[in-house]
N, C-alpha and C positions, 0 to 999 in steps of 0.2 A: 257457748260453753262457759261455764262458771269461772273464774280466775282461780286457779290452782287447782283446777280437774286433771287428771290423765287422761284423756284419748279414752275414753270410760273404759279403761281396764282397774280390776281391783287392784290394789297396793297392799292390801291385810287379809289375810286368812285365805290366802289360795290356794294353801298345801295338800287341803284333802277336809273331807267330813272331820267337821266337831262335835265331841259332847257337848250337849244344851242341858242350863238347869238354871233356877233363880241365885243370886248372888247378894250377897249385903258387903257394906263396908269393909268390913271387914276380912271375910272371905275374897274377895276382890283382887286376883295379884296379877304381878307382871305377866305379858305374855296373853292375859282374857282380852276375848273382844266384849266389845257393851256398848247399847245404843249410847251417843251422845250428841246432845245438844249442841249445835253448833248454825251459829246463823240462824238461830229461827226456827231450826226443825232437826229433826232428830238422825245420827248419822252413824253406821258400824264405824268404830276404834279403836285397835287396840293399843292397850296401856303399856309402854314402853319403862315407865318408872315411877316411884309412887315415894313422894315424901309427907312429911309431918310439919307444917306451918305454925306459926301462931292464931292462924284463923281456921286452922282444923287440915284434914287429911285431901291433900291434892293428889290429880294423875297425873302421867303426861301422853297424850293421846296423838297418836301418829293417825286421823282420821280416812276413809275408805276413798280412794279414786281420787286423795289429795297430795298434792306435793308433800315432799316432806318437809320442805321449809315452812309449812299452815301448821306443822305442829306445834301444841301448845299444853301448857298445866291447865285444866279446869278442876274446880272443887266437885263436892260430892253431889250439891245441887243438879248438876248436870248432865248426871248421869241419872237414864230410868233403870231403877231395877226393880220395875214390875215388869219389865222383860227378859225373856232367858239371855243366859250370858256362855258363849263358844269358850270353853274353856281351851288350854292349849295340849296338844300331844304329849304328851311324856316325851318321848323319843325327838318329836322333830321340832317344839318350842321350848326351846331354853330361856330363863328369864333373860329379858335385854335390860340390863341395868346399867346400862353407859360404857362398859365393856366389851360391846360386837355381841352379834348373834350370836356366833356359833366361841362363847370364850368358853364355852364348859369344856369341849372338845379337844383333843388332844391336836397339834399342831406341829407341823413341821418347823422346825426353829430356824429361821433366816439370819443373813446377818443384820444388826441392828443400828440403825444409823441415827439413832435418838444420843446418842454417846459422841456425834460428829458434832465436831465445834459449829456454830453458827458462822456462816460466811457473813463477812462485815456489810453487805446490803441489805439482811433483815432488819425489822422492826424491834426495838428492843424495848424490855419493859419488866419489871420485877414486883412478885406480890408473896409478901410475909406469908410464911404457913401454908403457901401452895406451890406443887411443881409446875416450874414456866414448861407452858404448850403451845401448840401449834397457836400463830396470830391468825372491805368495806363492802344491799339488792336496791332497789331504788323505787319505792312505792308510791303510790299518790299521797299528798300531802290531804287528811279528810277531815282538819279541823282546827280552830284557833287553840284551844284548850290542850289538845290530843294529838301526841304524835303518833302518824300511822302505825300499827302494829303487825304489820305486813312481816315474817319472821324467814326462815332459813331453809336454806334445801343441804340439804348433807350426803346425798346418794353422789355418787363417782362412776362413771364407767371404767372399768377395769380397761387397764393399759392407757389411759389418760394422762397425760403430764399436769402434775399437781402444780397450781398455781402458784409462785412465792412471792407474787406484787400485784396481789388483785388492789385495782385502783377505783374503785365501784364509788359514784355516789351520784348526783341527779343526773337525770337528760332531760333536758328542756322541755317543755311542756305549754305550749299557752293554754290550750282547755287543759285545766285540773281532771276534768268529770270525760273526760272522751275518752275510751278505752277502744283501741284500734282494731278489728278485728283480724284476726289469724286468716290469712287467705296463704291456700296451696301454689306460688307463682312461683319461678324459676329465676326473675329478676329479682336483684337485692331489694327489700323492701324495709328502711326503717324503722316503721312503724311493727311492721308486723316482726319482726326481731326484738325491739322490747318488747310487744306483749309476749310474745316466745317464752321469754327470756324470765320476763315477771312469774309467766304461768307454769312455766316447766324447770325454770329454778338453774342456778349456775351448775355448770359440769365442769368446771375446774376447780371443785374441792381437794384440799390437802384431806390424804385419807387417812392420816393419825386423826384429822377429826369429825370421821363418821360417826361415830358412836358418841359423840360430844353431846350429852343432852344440855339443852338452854338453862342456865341453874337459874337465873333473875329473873323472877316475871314481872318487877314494876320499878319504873327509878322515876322520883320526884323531880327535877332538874329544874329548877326557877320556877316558873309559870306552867312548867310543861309538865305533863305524864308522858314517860315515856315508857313503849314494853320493846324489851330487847330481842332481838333476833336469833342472836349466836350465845356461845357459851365465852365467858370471859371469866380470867381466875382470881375472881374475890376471893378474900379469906371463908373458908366453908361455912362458919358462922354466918354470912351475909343470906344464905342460900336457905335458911330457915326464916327467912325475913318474908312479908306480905310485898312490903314495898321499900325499897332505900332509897337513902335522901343524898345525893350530893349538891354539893355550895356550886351554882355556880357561876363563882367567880374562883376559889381557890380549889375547885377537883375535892375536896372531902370526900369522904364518906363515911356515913352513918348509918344505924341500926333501927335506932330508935327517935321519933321526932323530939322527945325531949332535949337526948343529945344534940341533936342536928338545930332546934329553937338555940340551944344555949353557944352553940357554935356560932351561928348568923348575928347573936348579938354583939358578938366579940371579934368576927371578922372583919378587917378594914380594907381587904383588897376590893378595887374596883376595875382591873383589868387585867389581863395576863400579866406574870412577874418577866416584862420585856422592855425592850425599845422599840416605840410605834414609829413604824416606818412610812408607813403611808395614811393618808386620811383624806375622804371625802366626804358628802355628806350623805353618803350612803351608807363604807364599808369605811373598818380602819384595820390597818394588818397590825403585829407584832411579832417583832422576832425575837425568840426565846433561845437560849443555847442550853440546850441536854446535859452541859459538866454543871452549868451554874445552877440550872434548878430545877434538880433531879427529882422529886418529890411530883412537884407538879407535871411534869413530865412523863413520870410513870403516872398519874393518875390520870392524865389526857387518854394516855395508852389502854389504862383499863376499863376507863368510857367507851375509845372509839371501838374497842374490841367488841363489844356487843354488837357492834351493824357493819366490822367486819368480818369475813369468814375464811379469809384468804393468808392472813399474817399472823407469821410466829413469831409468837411473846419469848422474848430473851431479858439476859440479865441487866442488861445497862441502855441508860439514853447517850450516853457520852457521847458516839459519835457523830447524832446530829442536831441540826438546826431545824427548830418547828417556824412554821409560820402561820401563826392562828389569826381569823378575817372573824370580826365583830362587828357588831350593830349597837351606836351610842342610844342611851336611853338616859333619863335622870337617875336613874340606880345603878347605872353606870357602863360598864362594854359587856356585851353578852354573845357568847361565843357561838359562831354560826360553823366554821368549818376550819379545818385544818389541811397542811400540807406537811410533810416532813423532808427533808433533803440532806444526804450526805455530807458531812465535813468536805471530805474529798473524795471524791467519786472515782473509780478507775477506769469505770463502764461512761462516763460523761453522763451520767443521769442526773439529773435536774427534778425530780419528787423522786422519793422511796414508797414514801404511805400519801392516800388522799383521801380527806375526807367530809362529806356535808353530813351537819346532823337530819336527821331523821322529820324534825318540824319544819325544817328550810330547805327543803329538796325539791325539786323541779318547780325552783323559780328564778334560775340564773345563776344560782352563788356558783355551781358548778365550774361553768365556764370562767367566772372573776379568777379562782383560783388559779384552773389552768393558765388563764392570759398574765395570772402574775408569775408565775414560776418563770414564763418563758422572758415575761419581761427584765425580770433578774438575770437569764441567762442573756440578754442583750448589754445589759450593764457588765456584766462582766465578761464578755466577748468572747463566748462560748456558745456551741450548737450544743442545745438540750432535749431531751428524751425521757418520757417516764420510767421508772424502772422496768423491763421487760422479764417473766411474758404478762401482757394484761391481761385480766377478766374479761371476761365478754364484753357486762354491761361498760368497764370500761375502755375499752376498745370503741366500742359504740361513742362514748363521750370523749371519749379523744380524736378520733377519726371524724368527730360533727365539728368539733372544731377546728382540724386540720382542714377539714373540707373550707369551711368557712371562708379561713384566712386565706389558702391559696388560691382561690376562686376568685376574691378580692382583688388579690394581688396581680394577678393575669389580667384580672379587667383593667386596671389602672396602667399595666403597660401596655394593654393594645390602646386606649384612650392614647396615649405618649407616643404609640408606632413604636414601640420598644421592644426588642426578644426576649425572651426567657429562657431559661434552661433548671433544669434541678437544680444545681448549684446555685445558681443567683436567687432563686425561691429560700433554698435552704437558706442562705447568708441574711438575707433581707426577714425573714422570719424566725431567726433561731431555733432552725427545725432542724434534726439530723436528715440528709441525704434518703436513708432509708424510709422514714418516715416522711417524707415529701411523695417516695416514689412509689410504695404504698398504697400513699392515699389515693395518689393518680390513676395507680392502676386499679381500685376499686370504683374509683366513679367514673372507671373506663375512658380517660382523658388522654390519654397517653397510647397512640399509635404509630406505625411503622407504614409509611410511606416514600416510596419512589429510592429506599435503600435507606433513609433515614430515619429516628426516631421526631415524632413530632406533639407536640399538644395541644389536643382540641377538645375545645369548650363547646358541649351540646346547648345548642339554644333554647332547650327547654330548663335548662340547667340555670343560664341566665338570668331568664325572667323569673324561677323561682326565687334566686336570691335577690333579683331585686324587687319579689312581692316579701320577702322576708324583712329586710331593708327599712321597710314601711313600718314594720314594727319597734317601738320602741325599747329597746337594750341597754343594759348597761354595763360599761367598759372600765377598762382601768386606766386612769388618767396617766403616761408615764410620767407624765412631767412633775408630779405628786410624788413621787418616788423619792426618800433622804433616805437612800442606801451605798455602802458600798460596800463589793467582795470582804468580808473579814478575814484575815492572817489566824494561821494559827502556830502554836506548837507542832512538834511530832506528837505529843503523849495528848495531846488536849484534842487529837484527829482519832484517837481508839477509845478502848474502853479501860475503863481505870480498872484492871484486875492486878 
C-alpha cells in the first residue's frame, strides 16, 4: 500500500454523481475535483483553496484515497484539463476555503471557549497582524539538500480528546529506506504503529485546526529547503510568497531574497542568543529564557509551528525556558532541535513543546533531547514527565526511551543481585512513578504472582536490547553538564501582561 492511502476507500467526491465538463484556469474553483499530477501519475483532487502567488495561480488539493496530511499547493502545471473536471453540487459542496465544510450553513451556536484564557502549560508565541491559533509527524529523512515534505493530517474523530502537548518529532530509525509493513496482529508491534501512524496520520488533532489550510509552501533555512506541514501564523503577506527565507541563526524572516541577502550581510549572530550549557563534539545545548529574548523566541515558535500540529500559539514566551541542541559548523551552531519547559511547572513537567527539525529526524537527535530534559531533572532532584496527553507518535518516542532505560536498569541490578521496585526505577531515572508503571505494563513486565506484584524481563526482550547495544548511539555526557536550577521572580515565572 502506497504510504498515505486509505484502506482504498475514496476520501473526495463520494456524495453522489457529478456534472462533468472541461474546465480552464480560470473557471476552476473551490470544491471541483481534476486529475492531478501527483508522484508520477495522474490523481482525482479536489481543490480545497485556491491563491494567487508571484509565480502564478496555485490549488490546494486534498488528493483521492490520500490522507489528508499528503495535502498540498500544486501550480496550474499540474493539473490536466484536457480532462472533464466533477464539478461540485450546489446544495451538498460548499466552497472549503479554510473555514469548515459546512460554514455556509446555519449552525447551532455553542458556547465558545476561544475567549478562555490560555492555561499557563501552552506554548506561547505572538505574530503581528494575525490572530494567535491553535499551536510537532515524523517522516524519513530523503535527502542532503531537502527536507522531507511528508505534510499534515487534520481529520479528527468526533468525540476524541484534542491533544494540547503533542510532542511528536523522530523515532529512531537505523534503515532510513525500510518502510515496515502494516501487518493485522494483536501484539503491539512498533514498527507497524509508525507506519500506521505515518500512513493514516495523527487522530489527536485540535479541531479548531481542521479546516487550518497549510499557508507556506517553501522556507529556505540555511542549506536546507524545507516544505511545511502545518499552518503556522505568519503575517498574511508571507502566504503570497513562492518561498521564504529565514536566517538561521537569528529566526528572521523574509519575503523577498533581496531582503533576506542584505539581512545575512549584516547579521553577526552565530548561535542562539543564550548560555551554552552543554558541549560535545557532537551536539551543543543552549538555554534561552523567553522574558529576555522574546523576539527570538516567538520566531522559534513560528518555525516549530509548521511541523507542529498539536500546540496553541498564544501571546507571550515569558514563562518558559527553551533549550535548543545544535551542530558546530565553521559558520557557526545550526539548529537541530528544540525543547521548551516551564519556569515552574505545577504538573512537575519537564518539556512543554519538543521538537527535531524536519532534516534531522530519525537519527537519534530525538532521544539526545529527551535524555537531556531528564538529565536536568536529575540535577535538580525532581521526577520529570513530558507534558501530558502525548501524541501518538510521541508516546511511541517516549515509551522507546522509557523502554530503553528501564530495561537497562533491571539488568544492572539483577547483574548486583539487587531488587527493584517502581520507586527505585522511578528515583534512579527521574521518571514519574506513573510513567515507569506504564511502560512496564506495556511491554507486559509487570506481573502478579503468588499474591504479589513482580517484574519480569522476557528473554527475548533481553537479547534484543543487547543486539541493540551493538549499535552505536549517542548519549549525553552528564558530566558535560554547567547547569543549575535558575531562581526566579514571581512576575518573571508568568507572562508579562
Amino acid at each position: 500500500m502506497s504510504p498515505g492511502i486509505l484502506n482504498g476507500e475514496p476520501s473526495v467526491g463520494s456524495e453522489g454523481p457529478r456534472q462533468k465538463s472541461k474546465a480552464t484556469v480560470e473557471t476552476l474553483r473551490v470544491g471541483c475535483i481534476a486529475m492531478v499530477e501527483k508522484d508520477g501519475q495522474a490523481r482525482r483532487a479536489e481543490i480545497l483553496s485556491i491563491k494567487d502567488t508571484k509565480s502564478g495561480r496555485q490549488f490546494y488539493c486534498n488528493f483521492d484515497n490520500f490522507n489528508k496530511r499528503l495535502d498540498e499547493w500544486v501550480p496550474v502545471k499540474r493539473i490536466d484539463f484536457e480532462q472533464d473536471v466533477e464539478w461540485p453540487s450546489p446544495d451538498k459542496d460548499k466552497p472549503k476555503d479554510g473555514k469548515g465544510k459546512n460554514s455556509t450553513a446555519p449552525k447551532k451556536k455553542a458556547p465558545s471557549k476561544a475567549q478562555k484564557r490560555p492555561s499557563k502549560r501552552e506554548q506561547s508565541v505572538i505574530s503581528e497582524a494575525v490572530t494567535p491559533l491553535p499551536f510537532a509527524d515524523i517522516p524519513d529523512s530523503q535527502s542532503q539538500s531537502k527536507a522531507p515534505s511528508t505534510p499534515r493530517d487534520l481529520e479528527a474523530k468526533a468525540g476524541e480528546t484534542p491533544a494540547t502537548a503533542g510532542d511528536e518529532m523522530d523515532i529512531d530509525d537505523d534503515d532510513d529506506n525500510h518502510t515496515p509493513e502494516v501487518k493485522k496482529e494483536e501484539e503491539f508491534s512498533r514498527e507497524a504503529e509508525i507506519e500506521k501512524l505515518r500512513t493514516g496520520g495523527s487522530m489527536t488533532q485540535n479541531p479548531t485546526e481542521l479546516a487550518r489550510i497549510r499557508n507556506i509552501s517553501k522556507v529556505q533555512f540555511g542549506q536546507w529547503d524545507l516544505f511545511p506541514w502545518y499552518f503556522s501564523p505568519y503575517p498574511e503577506s508571507f502566504t503570497q510568497e513562492d518561498v521564504i527565507f529565514i536566517c538561521e541563526f537569528c529566526l528572521s524572516y523574509y519575503g523577498d531574497k533581496k531582503s533576506f541577502s542584505r539581512h545575512r550581510s549584516k547579521c553577526t549572530l552565530q548561535h542562539p542568543p543564550g548560555n551554552e550549557i552543554y558541549r560535545d563534539d557532537y551536539v551543543s545545548f543552549f538555554e534561552i529564557d523567553g522574558r529576555r529574548q522574546r523576539t527570538w523566541c516567538r520566531n522559534l515558535c513560528l518555525l516549530s509551528k509548521m511541523f507542529l500540529d498539536h500546540k496553541t500559539l498564544y501571546y507571550d514566551v515569558d514563562p518558559f525556558l527553551f533549550y535548543v541542541m545544535t551542530q558546530k559548523s565553521e559558520k557557526g551552531h545550526h539548529l537541530v532541535g528544540y525543547f521548551s519547559k516551564e519556569k515552574e511547572s505545577a504538573d512537575g513537567y519537564n518539556v512543554a513543546c519538543i521538537l527535531t527539525l524536519p532534516q534531522y529526524q530519525r537519527k537519534g537527535f530525538g532521544r539526545l533531547l529527551i535524555q537531556f530534559s531528564y538529565e536536568l531533572s536529575k540535577i535538580e532532584g525532581k521526577l520529570g514527565s513530558p507534558e501530558k496527553p502525548l501524541s501518538d507518535l510521541g508516546l511511541l518516542s517516549y515509551r522507546q526511551y522509557w523502554s530503553e532505560n528501564i530495561l537497562d536498569l533491571l539488568l544492572e541490578c539483577n547483574e548486583r543481585d539487587e531488587k527493584s521496585s517502581i520507586e527505585s526505577i522511578s528515583n534512579s531515572l527521574a521518571m514519574t512513578t506513573q510513567d515507569v508503571e506504564h511502560t512496564l505494563q506495556a511491554l507486559k513486565m509487570q506481573v502478579y504472582h503468588k499474591g504479589e506484584h513482580k517484574l519480569v524481563v522476557p528473554e527475548a526482550m533481553i537479547k534484543q536490547r543487547e543486539k541493540a547495544k551493538l549499535k552505536q548511539k549517542r548519549y549525553i555526557a552528564p558530566e558535560r553538564i554547567q547547569w543549575k536550577p535558575p531562581v526566579f521572580t514571581a512576575s518573571s515565572r508568568t507572562w508579562g501582561w
